[in-house]
LUMKOLMAR-460386 format. One record per residue (C-alpha): residue number from 1; residue in one letter; chain; z, y, x. Coordinates in nm, 3 decimals, m for minus. Layout:
N
REC   seq   type   mol        zz        yy        xx
REC   NUM      a     A         Z         Y         X
...
//
This chain:
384
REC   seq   type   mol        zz        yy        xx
REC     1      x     A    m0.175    18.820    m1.887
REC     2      x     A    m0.310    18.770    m2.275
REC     3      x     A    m0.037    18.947    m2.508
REC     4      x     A     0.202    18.754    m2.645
REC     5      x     A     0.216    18.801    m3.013
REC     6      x     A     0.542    18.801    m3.236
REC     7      x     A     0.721    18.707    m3.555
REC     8      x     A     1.095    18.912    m3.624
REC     9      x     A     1.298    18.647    m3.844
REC    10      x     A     1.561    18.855    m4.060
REC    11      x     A     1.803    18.724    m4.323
REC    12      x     A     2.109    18.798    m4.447
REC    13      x     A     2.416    18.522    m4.313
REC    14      x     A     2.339    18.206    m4.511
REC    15      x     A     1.961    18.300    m4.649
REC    16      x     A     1.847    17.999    m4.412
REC    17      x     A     1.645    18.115    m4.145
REC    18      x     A     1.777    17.846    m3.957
REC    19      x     A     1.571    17.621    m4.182
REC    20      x     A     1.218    17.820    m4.204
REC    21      x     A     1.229    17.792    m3.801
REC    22      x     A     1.293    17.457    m3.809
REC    23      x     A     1.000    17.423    m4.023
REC    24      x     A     0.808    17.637    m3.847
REC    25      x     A     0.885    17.454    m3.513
REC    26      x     A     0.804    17.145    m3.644
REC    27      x     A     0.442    17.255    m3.784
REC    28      x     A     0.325    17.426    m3.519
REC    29      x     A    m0.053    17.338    m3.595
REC    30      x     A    m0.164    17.392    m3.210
REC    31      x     A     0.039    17.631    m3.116
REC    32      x     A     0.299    17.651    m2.814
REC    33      x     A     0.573    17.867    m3.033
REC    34      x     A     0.858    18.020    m2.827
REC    35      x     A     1.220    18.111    m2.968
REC    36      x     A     1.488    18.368    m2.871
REC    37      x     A     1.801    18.409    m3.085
REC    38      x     A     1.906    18.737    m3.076
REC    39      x     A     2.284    18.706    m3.113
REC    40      x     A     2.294    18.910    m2.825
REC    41      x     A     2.261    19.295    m2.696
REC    42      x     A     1.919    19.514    m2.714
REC    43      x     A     1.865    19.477    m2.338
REC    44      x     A     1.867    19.069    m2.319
REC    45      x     A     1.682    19.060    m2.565
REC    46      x     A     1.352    19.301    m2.363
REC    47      x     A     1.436    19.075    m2.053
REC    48      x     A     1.419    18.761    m2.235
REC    49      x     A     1.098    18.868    m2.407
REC    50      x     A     0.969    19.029    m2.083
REC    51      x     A     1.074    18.658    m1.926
REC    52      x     A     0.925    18.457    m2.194
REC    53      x     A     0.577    18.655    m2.157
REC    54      x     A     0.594    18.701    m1.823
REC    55      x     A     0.618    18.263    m1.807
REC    56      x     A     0.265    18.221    m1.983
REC    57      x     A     0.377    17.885    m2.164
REC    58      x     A     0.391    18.055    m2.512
REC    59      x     A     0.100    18.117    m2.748
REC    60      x     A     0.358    18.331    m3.021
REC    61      x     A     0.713    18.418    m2.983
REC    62      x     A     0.963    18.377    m3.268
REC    63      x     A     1.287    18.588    m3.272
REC    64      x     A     1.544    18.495    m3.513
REC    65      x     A     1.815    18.778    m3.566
REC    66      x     A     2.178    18.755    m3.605
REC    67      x     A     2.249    18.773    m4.013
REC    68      x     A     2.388    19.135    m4.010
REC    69      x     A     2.107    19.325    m3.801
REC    70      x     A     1.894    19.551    m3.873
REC    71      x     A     1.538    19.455    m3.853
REC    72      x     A     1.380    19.785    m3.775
REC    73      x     A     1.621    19.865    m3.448
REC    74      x     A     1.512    19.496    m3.349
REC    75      x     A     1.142    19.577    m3.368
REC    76      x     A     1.203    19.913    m3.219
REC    77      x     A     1.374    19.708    m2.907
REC    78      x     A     1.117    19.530    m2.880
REC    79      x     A     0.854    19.812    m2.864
REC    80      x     A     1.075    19.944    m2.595
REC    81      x     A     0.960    19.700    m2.341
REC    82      x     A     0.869    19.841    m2.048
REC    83      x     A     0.535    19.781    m1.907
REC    84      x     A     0.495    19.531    m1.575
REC    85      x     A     0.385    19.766    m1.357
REC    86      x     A     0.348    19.512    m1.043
REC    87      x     A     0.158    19.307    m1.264
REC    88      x     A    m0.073    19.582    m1.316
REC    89      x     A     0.016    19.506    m1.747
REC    90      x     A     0.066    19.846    m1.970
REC    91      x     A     0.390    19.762    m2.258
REC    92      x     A     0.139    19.735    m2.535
REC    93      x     A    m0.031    19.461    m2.366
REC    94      x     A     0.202    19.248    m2.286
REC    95      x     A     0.364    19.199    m2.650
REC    96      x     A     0.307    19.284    m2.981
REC    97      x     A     0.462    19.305    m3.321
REC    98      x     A     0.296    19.065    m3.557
REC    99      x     A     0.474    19.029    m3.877
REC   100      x     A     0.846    19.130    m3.984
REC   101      x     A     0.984    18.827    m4.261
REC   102      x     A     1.310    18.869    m4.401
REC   103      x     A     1.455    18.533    m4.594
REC   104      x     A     1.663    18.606    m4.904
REC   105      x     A     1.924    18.366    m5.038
REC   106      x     A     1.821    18.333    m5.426
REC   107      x     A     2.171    18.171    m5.525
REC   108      x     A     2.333    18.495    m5.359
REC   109      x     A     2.119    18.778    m5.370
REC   110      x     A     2.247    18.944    m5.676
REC   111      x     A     2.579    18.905    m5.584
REC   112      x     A     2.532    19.060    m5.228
REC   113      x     A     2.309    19.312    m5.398
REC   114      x     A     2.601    19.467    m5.619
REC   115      x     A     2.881    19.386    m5.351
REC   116      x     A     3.088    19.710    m5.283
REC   117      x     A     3.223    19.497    m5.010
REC   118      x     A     3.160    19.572    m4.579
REC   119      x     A     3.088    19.322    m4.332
REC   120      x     A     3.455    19.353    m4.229
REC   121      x     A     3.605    19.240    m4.551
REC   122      x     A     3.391    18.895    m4.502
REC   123      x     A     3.473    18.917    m4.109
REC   124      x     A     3.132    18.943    m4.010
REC   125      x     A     3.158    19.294    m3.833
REC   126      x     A     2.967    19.366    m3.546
REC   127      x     A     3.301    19.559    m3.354
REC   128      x     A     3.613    19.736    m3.492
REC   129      x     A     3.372    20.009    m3.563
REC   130      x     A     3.124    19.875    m3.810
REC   131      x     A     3.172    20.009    m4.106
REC   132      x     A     2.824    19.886    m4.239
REC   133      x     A     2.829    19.715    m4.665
REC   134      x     A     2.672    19.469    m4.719
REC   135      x     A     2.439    19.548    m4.983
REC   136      x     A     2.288    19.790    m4.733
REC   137      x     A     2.253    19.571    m4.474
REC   138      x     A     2.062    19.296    m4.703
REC   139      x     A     1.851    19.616    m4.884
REC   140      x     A     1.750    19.712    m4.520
REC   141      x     A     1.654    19.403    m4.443
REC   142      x     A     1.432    19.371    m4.762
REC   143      x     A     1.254    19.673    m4.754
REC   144      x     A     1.185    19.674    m4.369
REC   145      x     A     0.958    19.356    m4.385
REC   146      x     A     0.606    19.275    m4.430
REC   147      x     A     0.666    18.912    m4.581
REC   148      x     A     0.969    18.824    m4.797
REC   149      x     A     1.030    18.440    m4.851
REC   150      x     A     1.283    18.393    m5.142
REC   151      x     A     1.479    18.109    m5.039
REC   152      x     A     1.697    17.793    m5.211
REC   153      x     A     1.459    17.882    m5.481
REC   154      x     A     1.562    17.534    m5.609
REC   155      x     A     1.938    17.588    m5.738
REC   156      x     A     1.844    17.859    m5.948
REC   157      x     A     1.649    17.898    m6.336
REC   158      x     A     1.285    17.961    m6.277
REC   159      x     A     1.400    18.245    m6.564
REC   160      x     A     1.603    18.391    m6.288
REC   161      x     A     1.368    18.283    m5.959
REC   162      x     A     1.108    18.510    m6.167
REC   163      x     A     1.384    18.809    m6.193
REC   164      x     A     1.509    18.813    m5.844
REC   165      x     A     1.090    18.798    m5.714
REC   166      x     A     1.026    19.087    m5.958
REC   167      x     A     1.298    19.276    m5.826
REC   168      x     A     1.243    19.236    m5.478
REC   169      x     A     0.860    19.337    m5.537
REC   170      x     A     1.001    19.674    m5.660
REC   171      x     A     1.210    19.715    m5.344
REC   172      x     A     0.934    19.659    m5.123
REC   173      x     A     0.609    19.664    m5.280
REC   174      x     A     0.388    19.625    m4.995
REC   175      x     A     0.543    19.330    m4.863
REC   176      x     A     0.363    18.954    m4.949
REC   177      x     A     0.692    18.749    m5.144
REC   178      x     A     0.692    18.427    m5.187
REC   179      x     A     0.917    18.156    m5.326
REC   180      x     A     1.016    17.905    m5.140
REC   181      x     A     1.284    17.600    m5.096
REC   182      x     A     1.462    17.436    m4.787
REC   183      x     A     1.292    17.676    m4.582
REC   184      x     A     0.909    17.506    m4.601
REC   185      x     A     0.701    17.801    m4.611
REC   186      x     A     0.322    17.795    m4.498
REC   187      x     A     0.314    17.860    m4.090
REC   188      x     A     0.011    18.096    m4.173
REC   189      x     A     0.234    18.317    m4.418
REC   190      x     A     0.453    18.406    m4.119
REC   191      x     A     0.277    18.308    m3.806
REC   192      x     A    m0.045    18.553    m3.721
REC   193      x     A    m0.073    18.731    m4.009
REC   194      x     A    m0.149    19.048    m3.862
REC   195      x     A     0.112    19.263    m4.142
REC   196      x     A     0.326    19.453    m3.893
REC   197      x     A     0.211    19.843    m3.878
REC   198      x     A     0.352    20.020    m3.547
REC   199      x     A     0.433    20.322    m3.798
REC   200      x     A     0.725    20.179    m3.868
REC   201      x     A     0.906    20.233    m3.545
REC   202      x     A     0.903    20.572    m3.638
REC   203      x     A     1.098    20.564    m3.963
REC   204      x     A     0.874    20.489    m4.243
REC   205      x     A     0.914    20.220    m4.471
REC   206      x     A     0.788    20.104    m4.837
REC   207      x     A     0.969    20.317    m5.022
REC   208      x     A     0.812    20.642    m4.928
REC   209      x     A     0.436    20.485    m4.963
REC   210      x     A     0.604    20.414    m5.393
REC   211      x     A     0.666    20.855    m5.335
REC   212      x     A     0.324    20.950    m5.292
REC   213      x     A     0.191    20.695    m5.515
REC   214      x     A     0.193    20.631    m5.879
REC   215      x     A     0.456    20.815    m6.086
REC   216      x     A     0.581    20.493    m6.246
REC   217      x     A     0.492    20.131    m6.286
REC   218      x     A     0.556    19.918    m6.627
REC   219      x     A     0.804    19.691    m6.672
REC   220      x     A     0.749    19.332    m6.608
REC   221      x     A     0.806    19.023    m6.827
REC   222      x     A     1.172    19.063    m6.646
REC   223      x     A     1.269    19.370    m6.756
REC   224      x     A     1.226    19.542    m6.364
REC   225      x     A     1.061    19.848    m6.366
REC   226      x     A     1.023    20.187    m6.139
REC   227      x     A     0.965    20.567    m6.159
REC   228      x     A     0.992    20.847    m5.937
REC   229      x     A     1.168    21.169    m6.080
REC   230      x     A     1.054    21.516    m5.972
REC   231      x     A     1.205    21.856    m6.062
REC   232      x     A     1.110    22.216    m5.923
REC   233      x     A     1.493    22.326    m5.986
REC   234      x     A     1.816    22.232    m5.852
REC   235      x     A     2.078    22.000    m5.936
REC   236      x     A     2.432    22.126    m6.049
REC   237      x     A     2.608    21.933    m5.858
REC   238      x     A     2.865    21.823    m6.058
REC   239      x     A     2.688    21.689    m6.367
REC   240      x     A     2.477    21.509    m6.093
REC   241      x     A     2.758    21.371    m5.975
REC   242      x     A     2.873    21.240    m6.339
REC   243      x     A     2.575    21.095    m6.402
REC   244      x     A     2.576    20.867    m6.148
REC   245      x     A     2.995    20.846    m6.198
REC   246      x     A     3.011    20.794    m6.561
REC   247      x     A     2.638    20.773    m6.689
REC   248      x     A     2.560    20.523    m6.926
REC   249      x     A     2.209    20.463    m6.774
REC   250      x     A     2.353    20.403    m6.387
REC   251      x     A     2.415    19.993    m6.490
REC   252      x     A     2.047    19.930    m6.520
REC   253      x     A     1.950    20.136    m6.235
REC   254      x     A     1.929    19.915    m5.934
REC   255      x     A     1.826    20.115    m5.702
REC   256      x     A     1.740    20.495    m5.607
REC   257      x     A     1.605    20.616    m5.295
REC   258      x     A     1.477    21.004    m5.211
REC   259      x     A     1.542    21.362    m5.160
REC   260      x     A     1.719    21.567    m5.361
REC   261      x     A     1.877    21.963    m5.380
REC   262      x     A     2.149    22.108    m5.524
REC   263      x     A     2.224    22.462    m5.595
REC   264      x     A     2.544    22.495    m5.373
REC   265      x     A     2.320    22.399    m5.053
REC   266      x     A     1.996    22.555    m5.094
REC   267      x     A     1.890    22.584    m4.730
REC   268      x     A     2.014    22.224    m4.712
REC   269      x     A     1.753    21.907    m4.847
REC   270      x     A     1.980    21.608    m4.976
REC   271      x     A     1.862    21.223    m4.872
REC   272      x     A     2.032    21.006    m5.163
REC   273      x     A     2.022    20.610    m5.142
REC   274      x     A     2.197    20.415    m5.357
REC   275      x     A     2.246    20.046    m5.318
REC   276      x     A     2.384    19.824    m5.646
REC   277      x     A     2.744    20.028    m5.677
REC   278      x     A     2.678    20.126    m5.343
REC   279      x     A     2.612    20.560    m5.319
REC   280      x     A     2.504    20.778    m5.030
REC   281      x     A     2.383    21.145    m5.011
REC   282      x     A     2.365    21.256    m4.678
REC   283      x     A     2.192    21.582    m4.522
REC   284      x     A     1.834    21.546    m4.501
REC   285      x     A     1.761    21.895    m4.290
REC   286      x     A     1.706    22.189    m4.356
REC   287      x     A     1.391    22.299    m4.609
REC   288      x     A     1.106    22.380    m4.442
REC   289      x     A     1.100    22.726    m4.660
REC   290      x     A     1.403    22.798    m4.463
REC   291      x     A     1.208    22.853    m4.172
REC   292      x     A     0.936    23.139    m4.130
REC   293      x     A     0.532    23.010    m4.102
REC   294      x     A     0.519    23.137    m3.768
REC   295      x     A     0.782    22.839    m3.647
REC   296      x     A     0.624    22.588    m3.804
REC   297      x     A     0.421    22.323    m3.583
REC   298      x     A     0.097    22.345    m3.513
REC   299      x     A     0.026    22.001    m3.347
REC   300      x     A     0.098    21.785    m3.672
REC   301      x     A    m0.139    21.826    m3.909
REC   302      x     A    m0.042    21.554    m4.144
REC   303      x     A     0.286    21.741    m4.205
REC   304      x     A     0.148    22.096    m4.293
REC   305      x     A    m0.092    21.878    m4.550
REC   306      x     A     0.214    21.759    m4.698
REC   307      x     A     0.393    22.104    m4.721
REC   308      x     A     0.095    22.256    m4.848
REC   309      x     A     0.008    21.966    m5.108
REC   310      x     A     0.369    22.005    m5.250
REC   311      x     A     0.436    22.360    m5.204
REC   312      x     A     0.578    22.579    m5.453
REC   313      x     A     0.545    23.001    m5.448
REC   314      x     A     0.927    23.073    m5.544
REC   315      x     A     1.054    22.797    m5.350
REC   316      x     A     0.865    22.637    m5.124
REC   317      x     A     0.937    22.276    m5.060
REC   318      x     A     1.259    22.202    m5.247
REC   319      x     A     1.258    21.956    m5.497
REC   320      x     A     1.409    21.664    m5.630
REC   321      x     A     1.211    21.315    m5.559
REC   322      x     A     1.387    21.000    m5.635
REC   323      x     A     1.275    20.697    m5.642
REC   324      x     A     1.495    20.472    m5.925
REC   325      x     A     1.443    20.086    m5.987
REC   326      x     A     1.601    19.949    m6.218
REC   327      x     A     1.664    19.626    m6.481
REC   328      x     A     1.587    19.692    m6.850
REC   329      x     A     1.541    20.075    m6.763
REC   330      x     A     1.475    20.318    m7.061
REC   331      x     A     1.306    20.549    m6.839
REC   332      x     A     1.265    20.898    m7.083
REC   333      x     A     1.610    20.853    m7.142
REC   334      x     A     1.712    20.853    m6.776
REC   335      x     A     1.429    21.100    m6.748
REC   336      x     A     1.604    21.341    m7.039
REC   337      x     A     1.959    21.272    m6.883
REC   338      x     A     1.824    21.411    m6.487
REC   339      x     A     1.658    21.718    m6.702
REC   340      x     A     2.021    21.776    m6.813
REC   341      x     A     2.164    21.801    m6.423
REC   342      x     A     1.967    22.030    m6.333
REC   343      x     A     2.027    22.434    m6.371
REC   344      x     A     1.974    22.555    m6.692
REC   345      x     A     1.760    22.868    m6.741
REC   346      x     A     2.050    23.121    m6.753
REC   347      x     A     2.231    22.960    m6.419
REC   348      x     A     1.845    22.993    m6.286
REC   349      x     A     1.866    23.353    m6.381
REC   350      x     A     2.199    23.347    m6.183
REC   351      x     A     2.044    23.317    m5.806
REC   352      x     A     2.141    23.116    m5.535
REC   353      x     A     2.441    23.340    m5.473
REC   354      x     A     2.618    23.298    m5.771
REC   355      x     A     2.479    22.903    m5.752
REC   356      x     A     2.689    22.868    m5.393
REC   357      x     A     3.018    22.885    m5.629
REC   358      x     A     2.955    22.619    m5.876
REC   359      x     A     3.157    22.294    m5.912
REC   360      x     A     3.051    22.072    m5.623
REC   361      x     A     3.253    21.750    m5.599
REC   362      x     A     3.000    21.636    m5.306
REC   363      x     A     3.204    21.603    m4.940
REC   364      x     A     3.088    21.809    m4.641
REC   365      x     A     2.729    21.786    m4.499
REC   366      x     A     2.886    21.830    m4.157
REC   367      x     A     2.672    21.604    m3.904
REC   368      x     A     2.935    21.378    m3.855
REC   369      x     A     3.016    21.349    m4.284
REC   370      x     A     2.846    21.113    m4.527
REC   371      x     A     2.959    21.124    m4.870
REC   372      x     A     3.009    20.762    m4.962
REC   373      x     A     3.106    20.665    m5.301
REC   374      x     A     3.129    20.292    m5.527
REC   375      x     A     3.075    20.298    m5.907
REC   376      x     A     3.337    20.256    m6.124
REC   377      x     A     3.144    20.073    m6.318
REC   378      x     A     3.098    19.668    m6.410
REC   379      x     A     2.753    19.642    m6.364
REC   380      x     A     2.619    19.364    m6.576
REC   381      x     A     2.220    19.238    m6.561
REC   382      x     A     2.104    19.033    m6.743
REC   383      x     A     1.923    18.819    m6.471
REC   384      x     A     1.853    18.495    m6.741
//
């Protein structure tokens, strides 16, 4: 049985996926291209894939996703296929992951993007219990692909066609993005292109490859730049919060993505992501200096290269690392305004006891608890 290879179709409702399979269908160049809509639960999906290989008509397999999932629990579903054991075929053989493409709607995007709306308000909920907003699902869907085809690139300026394709370049810089209209993309750009790394089943994504690379990159001709901010001292807490609350710098930041501590929780690491007017910090687990050497694992090297690459003597691996994007970003200011949230060097001298009784207007870390929040603010960019 030769493996069958596959393409994960993502888009946010009305990006027009429909239309890039279509085209895609109907230049098949040779091949024998199989589709599955995945409207459906985890499990058909495996037995229709399972089916579909198991057949041997196909030469590729397509899957276009509903326009509110995720695309990294579809891939991981579809790593989870169980190998054919009376067929003598191991999982691994039988399919495999070949490129992740997520279609954006250009005439939409930015309005999704800054959205404080959920899924529910436009009736598009999974169940009564999705809670999901929209700007995260589309963000999720951006940064967990390998090629990004920027759709109805027709109805828009090319002024603003080159702003949204800068900005989506920032928020996944290791995926291939290309412009397109009516959903006529190259079959090679998305068909056997060989981009999908199995890595990502286990939680990484672009984001954190932008972390341990370059500091910052310039702006473009649009205005979009990126930095990533790093500290060796806690946040307060609440001029954190009022930066982000009623900071003059938060409209031009588009997004912010990292780990971050603040004094009232210092066994406790932060994970921040902030989507448009959209704001998250949950608990990230505890620090690593929490725990004594003698616990730490032995069988993963890469991770005690990392701890001892970013280790500090006082405090081991706490830090602030964020990740900002943003539109027309004056980056020393937003720079000098972080500086000024974190402790000065009299609360330093303080300790961590007398830190635990500062002003924290962050909810409870409990495991259940994520503290949620929507800017205030009328964010206005200037997109052309």
């Amino acid at each position: 049985m030769k493996t069958l290879h596959i393409t994960i179709l993502s888009g946010f409702v009305g990006a027009g996926k429909t239309a890039v399979l279509q085209h895609v269908l109907q230049n098949q160049q040779g091949l024998k291209i199989g589709v599955i809509r995945n409207n459906t639960q985890d499990e058909d999906v495996q037995q229709e894939v399972t089916r579909l290989c198991g057949a041997g008509q196909f030469d590729y397999l397509l899957i276009e996703s509903s326009g509110i999932s995720e695309p990294m629990l579809v891939a991981e579903s579809v790593s989870a296929i169980k190998a054919d054991h009376e067929a003598g075929v191991a999982a691994n053989e039988m399919t495999r992951i070949d490129t992740m493409v997520t279609v954006v709607d250009a005439t939409n995007f930015l309005t999704d993007f800054q959205s404080v709306e959920e899924l529910r308000d436009r009736g598009i909920e999974v169940d009564d219990a999705d809670n999901r907003d929209i700007a995260r699902v589309l963000v999720e869907q951006i940064e967990f692909a390998n090629v990004i085809l920027l759709n109805k690139t027709d109805l828009v300026s090319a002024e603003e066609c080159g702003c949204l394709l800068a900005i989506l370049r920032k928020l996944n810089p290791n995926a291939r993005v290309l412009a397109i209209s009516h959903g006529e993309v190259p079959v090679a750009e998305v068909v056997n292109t060989g981009r999908y790394q199995q890595a990502w089943d286990v939680g990484d994504d672009a984001w954190q490859s932008v972390l341990t690379g370059s500091a910052s990159s310039e702006s473009d001709g649009h205005g979009v730049s990126s930095f990533v901010y790093r500290a060796r001292r806690p946040f307060h807490p609440q001029r954190f919060w009022d930066f982000w609350m009623e900071g003059e710098h938060t409209p031009h930041i588009l997004r912010s993505k990292g780990y971050f501590w603040l004094a009232t929780r210092h066994a406790m690491s932060g994970f921040w992501s902030h989507i448009g007017q959209v704001l998250a910090a949950e608990p990230g687990g505890t620090w690593w200096a929490e725990t004594p050497r003698a616990e730490w694992p032995t069988d993963d090297p890469e991770l005690l290269s990392e701890l001892d690459s970013l280790w500090d003597e006082v405090w081991g691996d706490r830090r602030q690392e964020l990740l900002l994007i943003g539109q027309d970003l004056d980056t020393a200011a937003v720079k000098h305004a972080l500086h000024a949230c974190l402790l000065t060097d009299s609360e330093m001298q303080s300790g961590p006891s007398s830190w635990r009784n500062l002003e924290d207007p962050f909810g409870s870390w409990d495991a259940e608890h994520v503290c949620d929040r929507s800017h205030d603010h009328d964010h206005d960019h200037d997109h052309g």
